[in-house]
mmCIF file as Biopython writes it, N, C-alpha, C and O atoms, coordinates in Angstrom:
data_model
#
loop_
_atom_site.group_PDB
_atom_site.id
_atom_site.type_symbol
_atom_site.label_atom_id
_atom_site.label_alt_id
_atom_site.label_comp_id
_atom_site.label_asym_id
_atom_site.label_entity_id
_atom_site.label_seq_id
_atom_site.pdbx_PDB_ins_code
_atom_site.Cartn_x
_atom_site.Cartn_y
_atom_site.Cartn_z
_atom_site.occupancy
_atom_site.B_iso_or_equiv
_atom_site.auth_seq_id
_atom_site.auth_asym_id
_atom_site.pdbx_PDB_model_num
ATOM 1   N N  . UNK A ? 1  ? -72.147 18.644 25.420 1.0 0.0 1  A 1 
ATOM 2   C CA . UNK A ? 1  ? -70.916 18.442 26.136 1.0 0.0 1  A 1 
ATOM 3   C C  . UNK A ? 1  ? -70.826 19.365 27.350 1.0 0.0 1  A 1 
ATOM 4   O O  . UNK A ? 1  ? -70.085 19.100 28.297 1.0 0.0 1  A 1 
ATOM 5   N N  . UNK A ? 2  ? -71.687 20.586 27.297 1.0 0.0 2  A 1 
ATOM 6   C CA . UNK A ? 2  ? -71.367 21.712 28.624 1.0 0.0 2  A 1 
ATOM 7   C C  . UNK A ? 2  ? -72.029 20.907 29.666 1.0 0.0 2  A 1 
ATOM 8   O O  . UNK A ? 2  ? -71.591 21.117 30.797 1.0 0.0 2  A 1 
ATOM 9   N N  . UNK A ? 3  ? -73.336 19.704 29.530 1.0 0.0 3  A 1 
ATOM 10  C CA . UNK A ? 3  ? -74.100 19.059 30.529 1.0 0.0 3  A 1 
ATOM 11  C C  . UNK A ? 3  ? -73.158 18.184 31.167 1.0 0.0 3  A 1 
ATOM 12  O O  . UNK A ? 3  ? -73.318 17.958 32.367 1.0 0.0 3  A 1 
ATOM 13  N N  . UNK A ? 4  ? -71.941 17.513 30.385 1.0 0.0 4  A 1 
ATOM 14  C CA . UNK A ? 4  ? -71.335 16.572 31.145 1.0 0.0 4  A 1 
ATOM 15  C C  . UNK A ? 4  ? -70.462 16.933 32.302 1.0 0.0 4  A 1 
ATOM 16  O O  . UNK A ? 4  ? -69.939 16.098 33.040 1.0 0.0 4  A 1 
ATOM 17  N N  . UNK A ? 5  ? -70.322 18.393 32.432 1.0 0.0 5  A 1 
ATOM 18  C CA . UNK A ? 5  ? -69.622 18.574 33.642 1.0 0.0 5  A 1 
ATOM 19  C C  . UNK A ? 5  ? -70.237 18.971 34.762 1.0 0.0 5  A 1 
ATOM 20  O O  . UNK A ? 5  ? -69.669 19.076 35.849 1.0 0.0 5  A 1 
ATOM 21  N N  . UNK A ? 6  ? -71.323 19.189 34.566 1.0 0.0 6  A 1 
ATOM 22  C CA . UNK A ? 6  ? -73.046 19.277 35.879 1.0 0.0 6  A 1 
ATOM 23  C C  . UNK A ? 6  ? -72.631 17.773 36.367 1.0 0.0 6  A 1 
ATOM 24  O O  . UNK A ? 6  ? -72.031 17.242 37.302 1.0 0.0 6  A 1 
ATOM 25  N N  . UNK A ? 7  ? -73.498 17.311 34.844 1.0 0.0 7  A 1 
ATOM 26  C CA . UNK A ? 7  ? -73.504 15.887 35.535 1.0 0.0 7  A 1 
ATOM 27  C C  . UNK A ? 7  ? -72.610 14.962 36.621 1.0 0.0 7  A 1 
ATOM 28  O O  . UNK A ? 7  ? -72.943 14.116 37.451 1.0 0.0 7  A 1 
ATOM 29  N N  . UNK A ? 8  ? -71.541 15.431 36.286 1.0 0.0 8  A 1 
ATOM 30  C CA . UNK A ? 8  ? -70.797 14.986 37.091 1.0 0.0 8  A 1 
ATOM 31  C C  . UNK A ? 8  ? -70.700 15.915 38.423 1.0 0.0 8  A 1 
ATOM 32  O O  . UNK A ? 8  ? -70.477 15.475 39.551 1.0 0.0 8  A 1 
ATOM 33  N N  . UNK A ? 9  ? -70.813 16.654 38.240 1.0 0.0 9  A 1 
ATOM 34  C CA . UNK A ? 9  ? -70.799 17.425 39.572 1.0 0.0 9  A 1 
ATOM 35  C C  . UNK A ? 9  ? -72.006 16.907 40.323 1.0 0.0 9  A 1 
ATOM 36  O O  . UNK A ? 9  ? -71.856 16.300 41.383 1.0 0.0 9  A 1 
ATOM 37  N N  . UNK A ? 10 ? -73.170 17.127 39.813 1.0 0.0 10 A 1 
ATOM 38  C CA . UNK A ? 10 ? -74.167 16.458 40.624 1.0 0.0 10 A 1 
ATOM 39  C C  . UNK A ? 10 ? -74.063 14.564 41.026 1.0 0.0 10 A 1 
ATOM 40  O O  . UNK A ? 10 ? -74.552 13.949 41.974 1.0 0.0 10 A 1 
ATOM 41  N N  . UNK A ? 11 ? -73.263 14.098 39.917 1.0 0.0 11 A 1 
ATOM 42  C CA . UNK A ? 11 ? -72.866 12.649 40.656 1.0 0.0 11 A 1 
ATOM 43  C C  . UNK A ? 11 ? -72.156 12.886 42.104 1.0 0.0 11 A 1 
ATOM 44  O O  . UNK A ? 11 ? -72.602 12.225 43.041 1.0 0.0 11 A 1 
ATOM 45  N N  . UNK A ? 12 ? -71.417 13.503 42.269 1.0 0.0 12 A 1 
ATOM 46  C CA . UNK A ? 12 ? -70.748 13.694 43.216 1.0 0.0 12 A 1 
ATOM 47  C C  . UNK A ? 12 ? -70.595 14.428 44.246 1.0 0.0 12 A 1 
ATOM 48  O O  . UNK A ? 12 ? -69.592 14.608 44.938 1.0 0.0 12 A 1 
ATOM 49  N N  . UNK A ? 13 ? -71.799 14.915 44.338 1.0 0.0 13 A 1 
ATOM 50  C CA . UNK A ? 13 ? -72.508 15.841 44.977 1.0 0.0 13 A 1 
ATOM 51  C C  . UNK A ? 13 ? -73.227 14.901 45.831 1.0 0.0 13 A 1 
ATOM 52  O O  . UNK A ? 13 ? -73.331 14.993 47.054 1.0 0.0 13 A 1 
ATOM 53  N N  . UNK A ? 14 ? -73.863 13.711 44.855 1.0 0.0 14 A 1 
ATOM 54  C CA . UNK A ? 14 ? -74.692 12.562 45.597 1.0 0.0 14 A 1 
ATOM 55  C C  . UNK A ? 14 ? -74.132 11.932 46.679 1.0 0.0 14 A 1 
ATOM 56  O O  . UNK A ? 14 ? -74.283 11.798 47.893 1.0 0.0 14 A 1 
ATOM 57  N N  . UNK A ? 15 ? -73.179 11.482 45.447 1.0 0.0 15 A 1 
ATOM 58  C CA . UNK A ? 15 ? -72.251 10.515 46.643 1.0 0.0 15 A 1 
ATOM 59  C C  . UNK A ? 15 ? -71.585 11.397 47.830 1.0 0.0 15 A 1 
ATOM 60  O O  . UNK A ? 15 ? -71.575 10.646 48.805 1.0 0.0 15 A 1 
ATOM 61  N N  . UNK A ? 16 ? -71.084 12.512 48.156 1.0 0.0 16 A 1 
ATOM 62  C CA . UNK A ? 16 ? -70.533 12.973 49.433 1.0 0.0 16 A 1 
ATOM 63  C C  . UNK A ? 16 ? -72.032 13.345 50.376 1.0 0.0 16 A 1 
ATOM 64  O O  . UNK A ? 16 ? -71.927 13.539 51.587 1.0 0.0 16 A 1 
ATOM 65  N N  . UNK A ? 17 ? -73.142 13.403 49.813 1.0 0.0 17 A 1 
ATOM 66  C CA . UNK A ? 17 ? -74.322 13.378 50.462 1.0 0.0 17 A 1 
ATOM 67  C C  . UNK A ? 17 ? -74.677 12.041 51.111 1.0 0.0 17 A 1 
ATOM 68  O O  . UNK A ? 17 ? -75.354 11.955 52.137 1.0 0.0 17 A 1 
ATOM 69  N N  . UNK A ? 18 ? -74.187 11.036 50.459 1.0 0.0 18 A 1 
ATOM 70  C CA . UNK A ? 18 ? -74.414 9.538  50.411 1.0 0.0 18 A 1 
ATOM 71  C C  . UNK A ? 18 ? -73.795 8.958  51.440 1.0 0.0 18 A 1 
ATOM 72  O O  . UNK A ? 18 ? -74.116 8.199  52.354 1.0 0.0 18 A 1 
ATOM 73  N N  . UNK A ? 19 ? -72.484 9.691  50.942 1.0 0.0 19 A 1 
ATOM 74  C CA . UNK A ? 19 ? -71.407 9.147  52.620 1.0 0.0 19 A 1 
ATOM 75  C C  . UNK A ? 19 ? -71.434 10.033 53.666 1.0 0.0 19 A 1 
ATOM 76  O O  . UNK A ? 19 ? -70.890 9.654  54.703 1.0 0.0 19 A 1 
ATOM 77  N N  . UNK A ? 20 ? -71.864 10.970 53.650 1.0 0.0 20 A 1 
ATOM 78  C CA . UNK A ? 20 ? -72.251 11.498 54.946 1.0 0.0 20 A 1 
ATOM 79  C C  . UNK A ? 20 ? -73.530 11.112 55.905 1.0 0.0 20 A 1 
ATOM 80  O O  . UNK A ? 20 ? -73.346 11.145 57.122 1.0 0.0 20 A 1 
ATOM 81  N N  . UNK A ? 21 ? -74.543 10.826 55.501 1.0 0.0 21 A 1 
ATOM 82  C CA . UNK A ? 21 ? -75.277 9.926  55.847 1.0 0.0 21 A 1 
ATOM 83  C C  . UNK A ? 21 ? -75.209 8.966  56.182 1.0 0.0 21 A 1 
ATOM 84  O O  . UNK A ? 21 ? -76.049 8.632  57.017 1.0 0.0 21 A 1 
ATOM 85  N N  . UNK A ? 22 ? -74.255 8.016  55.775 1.0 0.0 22 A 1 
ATOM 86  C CA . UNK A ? 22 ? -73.597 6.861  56.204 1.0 0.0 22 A 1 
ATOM 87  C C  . UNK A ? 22 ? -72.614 6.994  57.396 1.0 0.0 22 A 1 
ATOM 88  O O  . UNK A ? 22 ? -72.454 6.082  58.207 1.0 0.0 22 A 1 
ATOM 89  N N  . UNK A ? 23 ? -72.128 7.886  57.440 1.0 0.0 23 A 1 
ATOM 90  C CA . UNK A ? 23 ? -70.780 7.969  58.447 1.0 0.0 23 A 1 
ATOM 91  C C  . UNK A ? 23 ? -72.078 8.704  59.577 1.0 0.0 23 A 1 
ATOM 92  O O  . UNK A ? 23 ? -72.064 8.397  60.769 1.0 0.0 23 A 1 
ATOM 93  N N  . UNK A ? 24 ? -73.126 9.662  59.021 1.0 0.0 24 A 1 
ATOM 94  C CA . UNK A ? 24 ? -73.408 9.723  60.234 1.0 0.0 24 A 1 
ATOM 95  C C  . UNK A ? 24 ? -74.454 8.779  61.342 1.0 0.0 24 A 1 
ATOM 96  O O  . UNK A ? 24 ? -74.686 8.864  62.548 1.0 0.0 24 A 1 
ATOM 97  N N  . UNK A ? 25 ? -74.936 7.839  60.215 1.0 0.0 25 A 1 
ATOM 98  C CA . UNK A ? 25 ? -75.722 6.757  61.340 1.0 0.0 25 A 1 
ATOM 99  C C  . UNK A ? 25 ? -74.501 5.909  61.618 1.0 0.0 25 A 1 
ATOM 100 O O  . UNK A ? 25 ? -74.614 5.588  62.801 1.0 0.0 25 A 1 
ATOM 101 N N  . UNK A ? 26 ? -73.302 5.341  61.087 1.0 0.0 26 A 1 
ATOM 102 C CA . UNK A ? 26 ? -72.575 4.883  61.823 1.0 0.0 26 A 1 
ATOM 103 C C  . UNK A ? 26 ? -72.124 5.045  63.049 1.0 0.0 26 A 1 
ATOM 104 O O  . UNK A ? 26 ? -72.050 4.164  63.906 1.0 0.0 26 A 1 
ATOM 105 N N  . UNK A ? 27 ? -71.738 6.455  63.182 1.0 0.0 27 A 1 
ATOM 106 C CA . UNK A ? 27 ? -71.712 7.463  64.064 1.0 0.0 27 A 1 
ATOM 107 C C  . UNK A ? 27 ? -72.361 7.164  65.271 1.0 0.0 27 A 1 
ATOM 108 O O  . UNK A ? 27 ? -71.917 6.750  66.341 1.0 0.0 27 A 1 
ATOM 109 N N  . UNK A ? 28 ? -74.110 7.606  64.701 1.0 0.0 28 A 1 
ATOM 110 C CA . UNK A ? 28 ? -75.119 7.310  66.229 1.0 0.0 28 A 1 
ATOM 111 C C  . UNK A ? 28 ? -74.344 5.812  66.168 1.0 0.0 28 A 1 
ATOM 112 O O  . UNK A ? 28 ? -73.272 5.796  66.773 1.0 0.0 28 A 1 
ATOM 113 N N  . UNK A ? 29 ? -74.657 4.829  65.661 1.0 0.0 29 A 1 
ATOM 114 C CA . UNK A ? 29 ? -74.905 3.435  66.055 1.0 0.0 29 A 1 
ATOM 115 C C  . UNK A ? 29 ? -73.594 3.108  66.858 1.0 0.0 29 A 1 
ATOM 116 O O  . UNK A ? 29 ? -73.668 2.312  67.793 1.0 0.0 29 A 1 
ATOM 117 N N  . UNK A ? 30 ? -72.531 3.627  66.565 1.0 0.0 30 A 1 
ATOM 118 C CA . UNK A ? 30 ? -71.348 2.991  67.274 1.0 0.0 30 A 1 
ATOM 119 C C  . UNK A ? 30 ? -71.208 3.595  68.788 1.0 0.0 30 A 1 
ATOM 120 O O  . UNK A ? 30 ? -70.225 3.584  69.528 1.0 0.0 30 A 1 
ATOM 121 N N  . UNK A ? 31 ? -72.310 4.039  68.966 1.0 0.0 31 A 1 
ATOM 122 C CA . UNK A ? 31 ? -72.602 5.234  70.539 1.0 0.0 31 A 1 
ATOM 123 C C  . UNK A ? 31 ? -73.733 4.207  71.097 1.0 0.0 31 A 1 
ATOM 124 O O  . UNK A ? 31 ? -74.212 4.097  72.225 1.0 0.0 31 A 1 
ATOM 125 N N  . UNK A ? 32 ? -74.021 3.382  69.696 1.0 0.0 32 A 1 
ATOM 126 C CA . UNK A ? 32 ? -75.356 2.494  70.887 1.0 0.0 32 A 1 
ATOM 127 C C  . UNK A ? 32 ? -76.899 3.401  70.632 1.0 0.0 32 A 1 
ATOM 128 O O  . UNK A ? 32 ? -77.839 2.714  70.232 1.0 0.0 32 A 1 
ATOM 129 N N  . UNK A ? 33 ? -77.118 4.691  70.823 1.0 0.0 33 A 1 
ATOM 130 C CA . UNK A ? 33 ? -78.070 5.211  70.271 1.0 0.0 33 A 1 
ATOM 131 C C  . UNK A ? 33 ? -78.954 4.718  68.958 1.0 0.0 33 A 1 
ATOM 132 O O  . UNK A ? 33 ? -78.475 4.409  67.867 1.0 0.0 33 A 1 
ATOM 133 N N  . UNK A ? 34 ? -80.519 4.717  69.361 1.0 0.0 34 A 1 
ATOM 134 C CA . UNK A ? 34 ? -81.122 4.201  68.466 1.0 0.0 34 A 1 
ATOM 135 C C  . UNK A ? 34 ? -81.239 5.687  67.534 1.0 0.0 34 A 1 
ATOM 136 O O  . UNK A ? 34 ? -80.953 6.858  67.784 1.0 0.0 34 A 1 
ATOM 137 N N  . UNK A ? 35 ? -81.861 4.915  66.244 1.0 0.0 35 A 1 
ATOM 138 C CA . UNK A ? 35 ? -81.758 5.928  65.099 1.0 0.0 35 A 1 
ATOM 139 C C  . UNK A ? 35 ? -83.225 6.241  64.744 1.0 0.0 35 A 1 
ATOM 140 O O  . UNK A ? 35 ? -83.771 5.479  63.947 1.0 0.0 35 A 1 
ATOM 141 N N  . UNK A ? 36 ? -83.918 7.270  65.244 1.0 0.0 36 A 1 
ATOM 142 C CA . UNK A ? 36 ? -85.416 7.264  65.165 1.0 0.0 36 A 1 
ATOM 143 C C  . UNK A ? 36 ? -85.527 8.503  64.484 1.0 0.0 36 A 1 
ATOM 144 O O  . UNK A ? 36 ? -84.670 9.381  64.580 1.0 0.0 36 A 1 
ATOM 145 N N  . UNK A ? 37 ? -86.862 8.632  63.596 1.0 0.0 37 A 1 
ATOM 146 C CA . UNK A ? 37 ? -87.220 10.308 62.944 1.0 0.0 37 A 1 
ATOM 147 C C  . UNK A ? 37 ? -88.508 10.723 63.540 1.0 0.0 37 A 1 
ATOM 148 O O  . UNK A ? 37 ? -89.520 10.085 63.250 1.0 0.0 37 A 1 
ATOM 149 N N  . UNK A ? 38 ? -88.599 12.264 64.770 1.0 0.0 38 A 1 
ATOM 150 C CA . UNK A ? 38 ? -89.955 12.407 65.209 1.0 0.0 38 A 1 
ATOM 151 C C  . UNK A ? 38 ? -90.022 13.722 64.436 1.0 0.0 38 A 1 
ATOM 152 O O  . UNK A ? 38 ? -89.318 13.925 63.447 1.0 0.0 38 A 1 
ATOM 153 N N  . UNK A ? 39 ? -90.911 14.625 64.930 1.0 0.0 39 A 1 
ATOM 154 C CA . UNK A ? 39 ? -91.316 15.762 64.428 1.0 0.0 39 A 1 
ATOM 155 C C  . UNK A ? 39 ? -90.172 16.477 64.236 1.0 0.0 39 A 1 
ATOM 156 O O  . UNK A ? 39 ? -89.914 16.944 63.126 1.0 0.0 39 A 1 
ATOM 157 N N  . UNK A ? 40 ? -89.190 16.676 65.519 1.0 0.0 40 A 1 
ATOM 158 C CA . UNK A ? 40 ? -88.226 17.525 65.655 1.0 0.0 40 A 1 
ATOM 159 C C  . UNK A ? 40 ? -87.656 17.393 64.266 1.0 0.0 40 A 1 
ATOM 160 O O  . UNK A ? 40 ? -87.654 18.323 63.460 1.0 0.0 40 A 1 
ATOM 161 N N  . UNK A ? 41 ? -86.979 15.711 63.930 1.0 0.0 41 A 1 
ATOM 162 C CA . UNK A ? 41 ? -85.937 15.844 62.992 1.0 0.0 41 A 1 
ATOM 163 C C  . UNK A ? 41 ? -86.780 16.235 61.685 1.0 0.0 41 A 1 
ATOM 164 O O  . UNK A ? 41 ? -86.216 17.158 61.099 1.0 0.0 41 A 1 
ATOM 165 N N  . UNK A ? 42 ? -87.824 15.866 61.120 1.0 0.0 42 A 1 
ATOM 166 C CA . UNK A ? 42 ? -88.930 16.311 60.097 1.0 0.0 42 A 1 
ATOM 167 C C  . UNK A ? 42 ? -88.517 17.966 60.004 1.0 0.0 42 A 1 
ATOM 168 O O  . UNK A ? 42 ? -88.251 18.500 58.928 1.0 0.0 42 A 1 
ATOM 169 N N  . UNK A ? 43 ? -88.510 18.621 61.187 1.0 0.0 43 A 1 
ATOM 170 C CA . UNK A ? 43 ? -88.540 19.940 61.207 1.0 0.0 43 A 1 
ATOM 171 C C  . UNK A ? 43 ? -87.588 20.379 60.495 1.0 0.0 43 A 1 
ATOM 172 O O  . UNK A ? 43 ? -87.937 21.295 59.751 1.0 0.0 43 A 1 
ATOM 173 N N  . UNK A ? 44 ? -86.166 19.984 60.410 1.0 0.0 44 A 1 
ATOM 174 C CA . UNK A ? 44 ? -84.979 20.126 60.845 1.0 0.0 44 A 1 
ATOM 175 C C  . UNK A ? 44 ? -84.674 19.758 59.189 1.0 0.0 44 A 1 
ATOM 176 O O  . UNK A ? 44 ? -84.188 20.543 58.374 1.0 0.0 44 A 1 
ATOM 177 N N  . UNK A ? 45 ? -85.175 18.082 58.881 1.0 0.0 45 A 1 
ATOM 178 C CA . UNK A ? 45 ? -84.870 18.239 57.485 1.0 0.0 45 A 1 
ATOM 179 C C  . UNK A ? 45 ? -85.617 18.594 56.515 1.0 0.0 45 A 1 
ATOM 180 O O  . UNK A ? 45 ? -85.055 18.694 55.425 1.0 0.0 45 A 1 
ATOM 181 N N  . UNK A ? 46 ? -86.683 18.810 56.567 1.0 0.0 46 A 1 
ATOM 182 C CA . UNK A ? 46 ? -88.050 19.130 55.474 1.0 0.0 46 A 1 
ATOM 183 C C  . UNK A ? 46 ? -87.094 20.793 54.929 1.0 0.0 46 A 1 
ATOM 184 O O  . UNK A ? 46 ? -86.731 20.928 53.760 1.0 0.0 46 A 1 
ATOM 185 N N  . UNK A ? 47 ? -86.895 21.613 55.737 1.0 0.0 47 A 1 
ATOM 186 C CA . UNK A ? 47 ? -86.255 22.854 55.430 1.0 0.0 47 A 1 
ATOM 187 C C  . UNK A ? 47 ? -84.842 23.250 54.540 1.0 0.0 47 A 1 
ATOM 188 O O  . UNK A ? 47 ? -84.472 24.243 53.914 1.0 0.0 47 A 1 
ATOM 189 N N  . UNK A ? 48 ? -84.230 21.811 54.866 1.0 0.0 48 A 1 
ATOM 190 C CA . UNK A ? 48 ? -82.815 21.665 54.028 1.0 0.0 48 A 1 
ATOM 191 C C  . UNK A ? 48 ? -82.799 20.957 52.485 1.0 0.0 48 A 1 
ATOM 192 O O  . UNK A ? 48 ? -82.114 21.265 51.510 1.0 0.0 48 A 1 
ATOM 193 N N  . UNK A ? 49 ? -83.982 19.714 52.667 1.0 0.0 49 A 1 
ATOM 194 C CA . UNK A ? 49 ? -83.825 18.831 51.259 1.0 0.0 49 A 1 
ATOM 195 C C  . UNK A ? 49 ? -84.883 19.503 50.358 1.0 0.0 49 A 1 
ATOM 196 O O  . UNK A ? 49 ? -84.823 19.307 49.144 1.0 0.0 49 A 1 
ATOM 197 N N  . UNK A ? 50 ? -86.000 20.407 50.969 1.0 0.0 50 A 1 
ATOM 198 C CA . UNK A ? 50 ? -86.909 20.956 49.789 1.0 0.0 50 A 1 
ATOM 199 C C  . UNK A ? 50 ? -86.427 22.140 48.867 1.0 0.0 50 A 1 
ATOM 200 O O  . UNK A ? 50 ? -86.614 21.917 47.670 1.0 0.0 50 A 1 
ATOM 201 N N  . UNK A ? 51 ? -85.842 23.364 49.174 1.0 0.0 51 A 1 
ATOM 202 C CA . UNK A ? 51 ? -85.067 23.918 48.511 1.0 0.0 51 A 1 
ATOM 203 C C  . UNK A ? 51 ? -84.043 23.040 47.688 1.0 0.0 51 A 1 
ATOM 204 O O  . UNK A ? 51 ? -84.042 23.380 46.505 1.0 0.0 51 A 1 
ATOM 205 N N  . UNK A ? 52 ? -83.388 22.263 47.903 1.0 0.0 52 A 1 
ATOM 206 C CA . UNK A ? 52 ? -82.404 21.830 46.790 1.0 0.0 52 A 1 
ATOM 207 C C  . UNK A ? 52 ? -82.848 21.122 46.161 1.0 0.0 52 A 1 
ATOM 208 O O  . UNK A ? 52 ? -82.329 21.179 45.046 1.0 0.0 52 A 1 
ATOM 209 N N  . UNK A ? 53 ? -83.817 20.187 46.251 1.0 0.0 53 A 1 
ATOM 210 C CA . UNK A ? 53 ? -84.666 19.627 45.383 1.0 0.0 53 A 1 
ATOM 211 C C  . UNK A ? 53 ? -85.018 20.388 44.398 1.0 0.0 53 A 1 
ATOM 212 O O  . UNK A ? 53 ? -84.825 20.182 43.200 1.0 0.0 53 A 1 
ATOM 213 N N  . UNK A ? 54 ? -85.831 21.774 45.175 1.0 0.0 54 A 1 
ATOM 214 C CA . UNK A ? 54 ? -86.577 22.527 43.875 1.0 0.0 54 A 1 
ATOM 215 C C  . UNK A ? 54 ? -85.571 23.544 43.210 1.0 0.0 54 A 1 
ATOM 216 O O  . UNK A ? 54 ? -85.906 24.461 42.461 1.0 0.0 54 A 1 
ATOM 217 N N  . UNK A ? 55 ? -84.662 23.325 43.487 1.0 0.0 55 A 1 
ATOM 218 C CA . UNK A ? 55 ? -83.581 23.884 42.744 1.0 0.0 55 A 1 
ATOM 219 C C  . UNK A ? 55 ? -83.169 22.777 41.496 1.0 0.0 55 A 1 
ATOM 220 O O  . UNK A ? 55 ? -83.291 23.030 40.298 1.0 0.0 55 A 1 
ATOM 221 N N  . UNK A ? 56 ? -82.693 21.592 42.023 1.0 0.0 56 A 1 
ATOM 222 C CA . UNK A ? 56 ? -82.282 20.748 41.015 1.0 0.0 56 A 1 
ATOM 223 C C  . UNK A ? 56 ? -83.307 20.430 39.913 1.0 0.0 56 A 1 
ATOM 224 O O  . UNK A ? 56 ? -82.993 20.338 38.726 1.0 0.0 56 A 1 
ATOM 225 N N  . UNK A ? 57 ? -84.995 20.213 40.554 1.0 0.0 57 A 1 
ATOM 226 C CA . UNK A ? 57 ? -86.244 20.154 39.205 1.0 0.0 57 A 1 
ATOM 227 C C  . UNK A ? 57 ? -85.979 21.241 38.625 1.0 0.0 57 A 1 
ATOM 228 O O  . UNK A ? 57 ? -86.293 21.244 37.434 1.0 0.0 57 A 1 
ATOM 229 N N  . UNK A ? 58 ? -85.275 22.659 39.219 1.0 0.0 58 A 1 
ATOM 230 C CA . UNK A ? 58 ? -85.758 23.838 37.987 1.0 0.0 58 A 1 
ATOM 231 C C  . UNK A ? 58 ? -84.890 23.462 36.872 1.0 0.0 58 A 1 
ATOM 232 O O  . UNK A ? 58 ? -85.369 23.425 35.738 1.0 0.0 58 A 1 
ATOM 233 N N  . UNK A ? 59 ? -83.488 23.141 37.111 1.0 0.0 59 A 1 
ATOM 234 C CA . UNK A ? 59 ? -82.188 23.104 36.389 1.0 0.0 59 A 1 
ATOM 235 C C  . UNK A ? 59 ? -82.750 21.990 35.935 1.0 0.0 59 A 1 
ATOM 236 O O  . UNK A ? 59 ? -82.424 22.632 34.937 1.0 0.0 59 A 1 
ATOM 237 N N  . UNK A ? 60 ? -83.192 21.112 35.662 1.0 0.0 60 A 1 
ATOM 238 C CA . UNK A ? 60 ? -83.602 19.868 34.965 1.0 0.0 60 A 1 
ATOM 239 C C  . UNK A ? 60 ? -84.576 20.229 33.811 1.0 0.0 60 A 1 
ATOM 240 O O  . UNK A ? 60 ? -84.402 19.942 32.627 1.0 0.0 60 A 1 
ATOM 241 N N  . UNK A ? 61 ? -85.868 21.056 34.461 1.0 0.0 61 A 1 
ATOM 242 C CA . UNK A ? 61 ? -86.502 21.785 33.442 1.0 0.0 61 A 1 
ATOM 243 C C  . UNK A ? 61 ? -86.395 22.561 32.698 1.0 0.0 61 A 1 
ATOM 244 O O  . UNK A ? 61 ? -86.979 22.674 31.620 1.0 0.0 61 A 1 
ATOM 245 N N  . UNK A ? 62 ? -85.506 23.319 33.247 1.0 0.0 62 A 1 
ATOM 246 C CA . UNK A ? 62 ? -84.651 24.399 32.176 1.0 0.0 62 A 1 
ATOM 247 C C  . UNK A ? 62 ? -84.342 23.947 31.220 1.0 0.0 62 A 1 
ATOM 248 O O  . UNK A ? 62 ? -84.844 24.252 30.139 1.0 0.0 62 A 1 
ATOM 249 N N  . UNK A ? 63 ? -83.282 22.963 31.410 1.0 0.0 63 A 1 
ATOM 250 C CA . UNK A ? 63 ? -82.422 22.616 30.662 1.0 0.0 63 A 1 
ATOM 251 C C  . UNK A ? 63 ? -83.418 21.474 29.412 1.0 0.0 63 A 1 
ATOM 252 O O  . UNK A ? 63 ? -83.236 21.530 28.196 1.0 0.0 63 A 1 
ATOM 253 N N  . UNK A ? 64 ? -83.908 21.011 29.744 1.0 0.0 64 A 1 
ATOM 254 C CA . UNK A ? 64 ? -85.173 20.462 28.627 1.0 0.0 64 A 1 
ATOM 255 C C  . UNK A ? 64 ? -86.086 21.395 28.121 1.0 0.0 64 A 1 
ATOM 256 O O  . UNK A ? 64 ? -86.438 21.062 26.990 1.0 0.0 64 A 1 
ATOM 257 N N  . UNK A ? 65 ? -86.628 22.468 28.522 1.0 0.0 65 A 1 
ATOM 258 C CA . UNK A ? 65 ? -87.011 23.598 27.749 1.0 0.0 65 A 1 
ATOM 259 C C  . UNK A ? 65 ? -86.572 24.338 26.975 1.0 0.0 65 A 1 
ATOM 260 O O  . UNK A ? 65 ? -87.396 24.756 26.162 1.0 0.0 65 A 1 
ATOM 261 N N  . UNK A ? 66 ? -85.401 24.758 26.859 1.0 0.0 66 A 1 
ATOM 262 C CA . UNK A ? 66 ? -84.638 25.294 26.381 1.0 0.0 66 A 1 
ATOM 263 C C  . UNK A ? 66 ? -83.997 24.599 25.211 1.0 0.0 66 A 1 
ATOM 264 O O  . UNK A ? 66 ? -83.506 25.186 24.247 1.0 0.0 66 A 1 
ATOM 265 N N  . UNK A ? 67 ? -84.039 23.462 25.361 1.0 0.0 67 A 1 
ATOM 266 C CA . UNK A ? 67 ? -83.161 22.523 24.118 1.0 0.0 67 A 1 
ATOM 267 C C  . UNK A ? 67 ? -83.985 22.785 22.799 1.0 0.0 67 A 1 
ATOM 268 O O  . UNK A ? 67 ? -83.633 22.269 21.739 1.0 0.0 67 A 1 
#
């Protein structure tokens, strides 16, 4: 029962990740700007989504090791 309130936190964690992404290519697109990924943006996100990733596998593994 202590997992069901992660869980939900991480549901919803998704989804405001989910709609922000959404609002922000809406964003470019309603400017007319095309929506392209070169090195720059690679740069930019490789640095933000790999830490929380390997944060969320540890807490996943933990939490199955430990059981």
């Amino acid at each position: 029962m202590q997992d069901s309130a992660f869980t939900i936190f991480i549901v919803f964690g998704f989804i405001w990740v989910l709609m922000g992404a959404v609002g922000l290519i809406a964003l470019f697109k309603s400017e007319g700007q095309e929506i392209r990924f070169d090195k720059w943006g690679l740069i930019v996100f490789v640095p933000i989504i790999v830490p929380i990733a390997i944060v969320l596998l540890y807490q996943v593994v933990k939490t199955f090791i430990l059981q």
